[in-house]
N, C-alpha and C positions, 0 to 999 in steps of 0.2 A: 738533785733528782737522779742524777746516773753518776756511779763509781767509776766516770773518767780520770785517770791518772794526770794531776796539775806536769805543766813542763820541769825535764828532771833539774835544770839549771836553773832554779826560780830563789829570786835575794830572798825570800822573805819563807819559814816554815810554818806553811798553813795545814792544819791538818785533816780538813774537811774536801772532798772530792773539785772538780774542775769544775762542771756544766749543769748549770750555766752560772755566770757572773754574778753574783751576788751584790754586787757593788754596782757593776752596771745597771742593773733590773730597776734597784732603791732609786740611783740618780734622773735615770728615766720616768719612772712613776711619781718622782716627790715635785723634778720639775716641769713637767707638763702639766701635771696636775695642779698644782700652786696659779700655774699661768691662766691654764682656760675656768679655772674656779674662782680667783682673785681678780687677774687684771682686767681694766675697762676695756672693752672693746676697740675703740682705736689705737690702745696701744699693748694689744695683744699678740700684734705680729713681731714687735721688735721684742719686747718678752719671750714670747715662744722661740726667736734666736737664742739669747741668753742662755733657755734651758738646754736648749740642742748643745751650746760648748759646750756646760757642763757636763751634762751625758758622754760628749762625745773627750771629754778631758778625763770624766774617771775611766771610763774602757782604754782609753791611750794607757792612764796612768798602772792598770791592772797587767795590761801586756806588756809595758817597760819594765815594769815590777818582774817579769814573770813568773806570776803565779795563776797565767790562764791564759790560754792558745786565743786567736782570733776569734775562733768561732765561739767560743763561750763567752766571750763579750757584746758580740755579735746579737746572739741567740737572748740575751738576757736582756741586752736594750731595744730586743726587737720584744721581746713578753713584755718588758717593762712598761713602753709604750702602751702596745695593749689591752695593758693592764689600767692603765691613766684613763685611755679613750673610755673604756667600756665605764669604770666610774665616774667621770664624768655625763657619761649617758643617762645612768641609771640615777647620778643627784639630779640631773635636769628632770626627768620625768617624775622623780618624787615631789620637786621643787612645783614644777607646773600642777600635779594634780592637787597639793596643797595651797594652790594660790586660785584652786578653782571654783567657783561657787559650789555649796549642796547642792546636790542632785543634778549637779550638770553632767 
């Protein structure tokens, strides 16, 4: 989204700008989303941990890489997030209205 400059020491030549995380954003949206739209209810809290490593393992792994400052990992598993929540919102509410009677 913005032509932030990746760190100048980064192992890997990526050639597309810093901010935000792209890698981050994905892990956060795939696994939160998987969680509150898959798993059953009682066991949606220890899932939603699961997902949280993995979010929180690819942003480590982006910054060890360096090929993205904190905050661009930061910033993209904070949108990633909610990016999951809000669709997850918007399948429940298409979910309920198609499970609701005509003319209710």
């Amino acid at each position: 989204l913005y032509a932030r400059p990746r760190p100048s020491d980064a192992l890997l030549d990526v050639p597309t700008p810093s901010f935000p995380s792209a890698h981050a954003t994905d892990a956060a949206v795939l696994g939160i989303t998987l969680v509150l739209l898959l798993a059953p209810a009682r066991r949606r809290r220890r899932w939603l941990g699961v997902a949280v490593v993995y979010a929180l393992v690819m942003a480590w792994s982006r910054t060890a890489l360096r090929v993205h400052w904190l905050s661009d990992v930061v910033a993209g598993s904070m949108w990633g997030a909610a990016a999951a929540l809000w669709s997850v919102l918007v399948m429940g509410r298409a979910r309920a209205e198609a499970e609701s009677p005509p003319g209710a």
